[in-house]
C-alpha positions in Angstrom: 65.2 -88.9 154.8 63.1 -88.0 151.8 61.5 -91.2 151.6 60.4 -90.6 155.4 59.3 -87.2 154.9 57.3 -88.1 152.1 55.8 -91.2 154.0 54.7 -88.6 156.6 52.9 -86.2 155.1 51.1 -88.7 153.1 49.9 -90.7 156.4 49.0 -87.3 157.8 47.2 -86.4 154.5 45.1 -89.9 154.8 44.2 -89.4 158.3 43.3 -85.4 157.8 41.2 -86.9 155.0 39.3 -89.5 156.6 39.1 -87.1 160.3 37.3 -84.4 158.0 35.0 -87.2 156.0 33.3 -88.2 159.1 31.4 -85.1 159.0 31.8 -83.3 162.2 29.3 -80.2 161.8 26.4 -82.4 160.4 26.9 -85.1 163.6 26.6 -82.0 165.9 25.9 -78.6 164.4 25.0 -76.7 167.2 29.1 -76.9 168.2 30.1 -75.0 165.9 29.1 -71.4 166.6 32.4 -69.7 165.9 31.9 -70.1 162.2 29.1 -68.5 162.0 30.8 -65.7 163.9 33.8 -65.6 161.0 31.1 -66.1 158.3 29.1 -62.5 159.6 33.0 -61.1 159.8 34.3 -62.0 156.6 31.4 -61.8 154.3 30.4 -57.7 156.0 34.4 -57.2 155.5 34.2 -56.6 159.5 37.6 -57.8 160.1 39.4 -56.6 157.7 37.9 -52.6 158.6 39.3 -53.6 161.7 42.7 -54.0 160.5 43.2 -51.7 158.3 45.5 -48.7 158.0 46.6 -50.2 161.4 50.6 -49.7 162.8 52.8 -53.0 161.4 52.7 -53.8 165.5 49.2 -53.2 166.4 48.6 -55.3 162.8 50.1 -57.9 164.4 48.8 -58.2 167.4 45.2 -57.6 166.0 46.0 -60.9 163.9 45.2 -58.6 160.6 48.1 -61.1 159.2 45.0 -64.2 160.0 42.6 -61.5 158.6 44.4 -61.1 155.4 45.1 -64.4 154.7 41.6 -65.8 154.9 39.7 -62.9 152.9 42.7 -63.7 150.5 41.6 -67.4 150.7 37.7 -66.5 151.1 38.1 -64.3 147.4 39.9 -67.1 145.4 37.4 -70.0 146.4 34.4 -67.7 146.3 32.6 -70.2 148.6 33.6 -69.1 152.8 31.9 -73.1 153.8 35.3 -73.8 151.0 37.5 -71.6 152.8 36.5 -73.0 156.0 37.2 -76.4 155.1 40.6 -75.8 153.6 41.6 -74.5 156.8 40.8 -77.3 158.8 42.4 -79.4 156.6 45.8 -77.9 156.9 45.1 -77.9 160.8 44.6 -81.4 161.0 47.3 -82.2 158.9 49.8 -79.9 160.1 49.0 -81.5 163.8 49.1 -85.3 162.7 52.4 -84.7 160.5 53.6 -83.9 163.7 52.5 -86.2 166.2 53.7 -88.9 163.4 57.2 -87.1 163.4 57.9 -87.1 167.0 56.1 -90.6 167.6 57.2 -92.6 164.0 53.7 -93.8 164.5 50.5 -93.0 162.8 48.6 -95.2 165.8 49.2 -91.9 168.2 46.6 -89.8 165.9 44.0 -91.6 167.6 44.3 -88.9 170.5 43.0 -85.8 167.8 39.7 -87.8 167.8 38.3 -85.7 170.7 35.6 -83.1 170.6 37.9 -80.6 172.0 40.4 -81.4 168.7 37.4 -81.3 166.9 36.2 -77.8 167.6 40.2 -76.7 167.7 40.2 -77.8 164.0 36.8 -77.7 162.7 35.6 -74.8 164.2 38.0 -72.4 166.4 40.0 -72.3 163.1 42.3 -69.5 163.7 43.6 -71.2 166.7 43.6 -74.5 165.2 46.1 -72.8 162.3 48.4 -71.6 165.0 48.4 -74.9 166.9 49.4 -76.6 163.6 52.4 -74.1 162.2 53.8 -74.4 165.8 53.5 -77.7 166.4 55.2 -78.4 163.3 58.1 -75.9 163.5 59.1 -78.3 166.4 59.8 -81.1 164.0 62.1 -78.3 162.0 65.3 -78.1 162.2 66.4 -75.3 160.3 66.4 -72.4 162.9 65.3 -69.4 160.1 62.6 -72.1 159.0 61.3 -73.0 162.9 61.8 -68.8 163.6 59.5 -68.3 160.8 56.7 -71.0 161.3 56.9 -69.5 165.2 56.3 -66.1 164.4 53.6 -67.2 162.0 51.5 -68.8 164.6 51.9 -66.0 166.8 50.0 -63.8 163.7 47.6 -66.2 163.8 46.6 -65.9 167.3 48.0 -63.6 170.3 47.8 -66.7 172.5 50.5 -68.3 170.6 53.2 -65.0 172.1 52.5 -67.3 175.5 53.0 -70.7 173.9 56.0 -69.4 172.1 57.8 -68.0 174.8 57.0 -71.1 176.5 58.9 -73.2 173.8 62.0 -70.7 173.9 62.0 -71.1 177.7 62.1 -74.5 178.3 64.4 -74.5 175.0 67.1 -72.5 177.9 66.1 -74.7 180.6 66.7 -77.6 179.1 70.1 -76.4 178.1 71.1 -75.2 180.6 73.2 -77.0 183.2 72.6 -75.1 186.1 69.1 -76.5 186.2 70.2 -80.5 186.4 68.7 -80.1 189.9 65.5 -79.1 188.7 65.2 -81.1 185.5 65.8 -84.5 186.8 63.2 -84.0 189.9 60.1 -84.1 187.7 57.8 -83.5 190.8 59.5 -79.9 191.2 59.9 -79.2 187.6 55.7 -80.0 187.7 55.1 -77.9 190.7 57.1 -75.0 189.0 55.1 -74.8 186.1 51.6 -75.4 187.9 53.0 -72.2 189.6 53.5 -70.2 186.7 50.0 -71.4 185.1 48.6 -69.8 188.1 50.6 -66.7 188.0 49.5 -66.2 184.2 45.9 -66.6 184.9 46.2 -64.4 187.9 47.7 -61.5 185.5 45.8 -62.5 182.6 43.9 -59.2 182.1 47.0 -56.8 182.7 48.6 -59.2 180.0 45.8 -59.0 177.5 44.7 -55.5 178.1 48.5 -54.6 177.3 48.0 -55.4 174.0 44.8 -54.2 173.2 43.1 -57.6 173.3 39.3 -57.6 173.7 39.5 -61.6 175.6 41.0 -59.5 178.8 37.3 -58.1 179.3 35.6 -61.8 178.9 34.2 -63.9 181.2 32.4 -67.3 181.3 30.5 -69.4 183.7 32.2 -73.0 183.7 30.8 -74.5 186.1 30.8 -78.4 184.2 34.0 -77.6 183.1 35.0 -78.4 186.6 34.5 -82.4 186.0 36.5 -82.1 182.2 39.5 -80.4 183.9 39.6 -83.1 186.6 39.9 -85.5 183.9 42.8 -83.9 182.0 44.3 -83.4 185.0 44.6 -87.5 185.3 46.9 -87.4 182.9 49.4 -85.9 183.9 49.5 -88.2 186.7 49.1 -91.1 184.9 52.2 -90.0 182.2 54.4 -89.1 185.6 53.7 -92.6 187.2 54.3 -94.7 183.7 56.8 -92.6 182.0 60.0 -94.4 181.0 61.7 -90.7 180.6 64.1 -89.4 183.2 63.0 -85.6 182.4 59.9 -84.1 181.0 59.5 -83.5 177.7 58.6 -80.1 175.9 55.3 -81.8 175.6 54.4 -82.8 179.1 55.4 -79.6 180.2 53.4 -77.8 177.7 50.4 -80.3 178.7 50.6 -79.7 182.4 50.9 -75.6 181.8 48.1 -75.7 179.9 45.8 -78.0 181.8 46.8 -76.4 185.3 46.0 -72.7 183.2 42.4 -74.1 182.5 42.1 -75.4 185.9 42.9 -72.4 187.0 41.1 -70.2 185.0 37.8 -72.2 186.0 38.2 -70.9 189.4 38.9 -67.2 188.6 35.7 -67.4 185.7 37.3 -66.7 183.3 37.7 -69.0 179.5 40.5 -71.0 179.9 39.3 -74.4 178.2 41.1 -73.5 174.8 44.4 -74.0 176.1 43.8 -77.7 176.6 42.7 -78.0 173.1 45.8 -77.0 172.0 47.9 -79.2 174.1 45.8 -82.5 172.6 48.9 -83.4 170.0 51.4 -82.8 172.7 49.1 -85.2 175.0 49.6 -87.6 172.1 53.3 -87.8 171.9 53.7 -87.7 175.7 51.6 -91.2 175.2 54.5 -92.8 173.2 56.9 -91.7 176.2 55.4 -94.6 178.3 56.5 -97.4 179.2 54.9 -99.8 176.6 53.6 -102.2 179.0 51.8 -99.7 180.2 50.8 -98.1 177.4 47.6 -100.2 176.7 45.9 -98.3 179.9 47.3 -95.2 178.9 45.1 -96.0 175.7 42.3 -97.2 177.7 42.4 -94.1 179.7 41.8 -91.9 177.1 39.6 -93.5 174.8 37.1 -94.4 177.9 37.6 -90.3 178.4 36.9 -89.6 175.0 33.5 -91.6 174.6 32.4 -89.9 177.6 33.4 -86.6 176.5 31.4 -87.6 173.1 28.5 -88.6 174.6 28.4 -85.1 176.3 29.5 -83.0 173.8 26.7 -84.7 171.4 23.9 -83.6 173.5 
């Protein structure tokens, strides 16, 4: 068991190291705004006025824990650009330990090479940091540890209350007996969360205005984003028609909510392409769930999506 854990992290630690070498923000430095964003808040001490003398609630749910920990970070490297890097590179890991955990395959990191991993990692870091502790508190079994690791992410970024509570539900679901009917007609169980995506979206300001968050006011024109949520959208298809499961997984459920909550979001106007950024290492472990003949076009399918997505995103 050691010997696998330790086998783990150290694949994870040779792919993080050779996904950051490639060198991201000098290929395409105009997608990377955000930093520059966290590199006017940090070095003015912005943020952390923000935060302070705040409620242990509010502090919470203004992510002063995020806040705290990176101007902690930011004053022992001296260098933010250091800081910065450091937190990709737990992001990257954190996601690739996991998606080698679930899958017992290094091959399925292929799917973080995307430019919507990318930014998630390289430049929407606080998110990226979330993605990572929660995606890896599903590999945990000790329930204090995988609490922990769950409420961590969920001081890293309000979004991850939603993902969490996501977890805990399908966690009862999936337990639960009374729901055999449900969980074994993957059509409805689709339908059903497709439902609640839209439901979300639809009370996504009352939501976020509740607690004070500033993204309840924010809007965005998407209007190419139309053509990118089509093509996430084919795979959830594809994964229902090839996989070898007779239930979904946490992970296609997860990657259907959130692709069906950016869809969604694209026809209300308002941002909603960050949730599919986050479901990219559940995307990868619903791609050792198919059948493996088929697997090779699952592959196909997502590499040919991938260069396209590239060439776009390098424009």
């Amino acid at each position: 068991m050691i010997l696998k854990r330790f086998s783990t992290v150290a694949t994870a630690g040779l792919f993080t190291t050779f996904f950051l070498l490639v060198g991201w923000k000098t290929i395409a430095p105009f997608n990377f705004t955000d930093l520059e964003r966290y590199r006017v808040g940090f070095e003015s001490k912005l943020y952390l006025f923000r935060v302070i003398n705040l409620d242990p609630i509010r502090f919470v749910l203004s992510e002063g824990v995020w806040v705290y920990l990176f101007d902690d970070l930011y004053n022992r490297t001296g260098n933010i650009d250091v800081s910065f890097n450091i937190i990709s590179f737990i992001c990257v890991m954190l996601c690739s330990a996991y998606i080698i955990s679930k899958t017992k395959s290094a091959i399925y990191t292929i799917f973080l090479i995307n430019p919507a991993f990318v930014n998630l990692g390289l430049e929407q870091i606080r998110s990226g940091l979330g993605a990572g502790l929660f995606f890896i508190s599903l590999t945990v079994k000790n329930r204090i540890l995988k609490s922990l690791l769950l409420f961590l992410s969920m001081c890293m970024h309000t979004v991850f209350f939603l993902v969490g509570s996501i977890y805990i539900i399908y966690l009862l679901f999936d337990r639960t007996k009374k729901f055999d009917i449900i969980k074994y007609n993957k059509l409805l169980t689709l339908s059903i969360i497709s439902a609640i995506s839209i439901l979300i979206v639809i009370f996504r300001e009352v939501i976020l205005s509740s607690i004070g968050d500033r993204r309840a006011y924010s809007y965005f024109e998407q209007t190419s984003g139309i053509y990118l949520s089509v093509a996430w959208l084919t795979f959830i298809v594809t994964h229902y028609i090839y996989s070898k499961r007779d239930t979904l997984s946490f992970e296609a459920c997860f990657f259907t909510f959130c692709v069906i909550t950016m869809a969604s979001s694209l026809f209300f106007g308002i941002y909603g392409a960050r949730f599919v950024a986050l479901a990219i290492p559940a995307l990868a472990v619903m791609a050792s769930e198919i059948a493996p003949n088929r697997q090779p076009l699952f592959f196909a399918q997502y590499i040919g999506f991938s260069g396209i997505y590239f060439f776009l995103w390098l424009q």
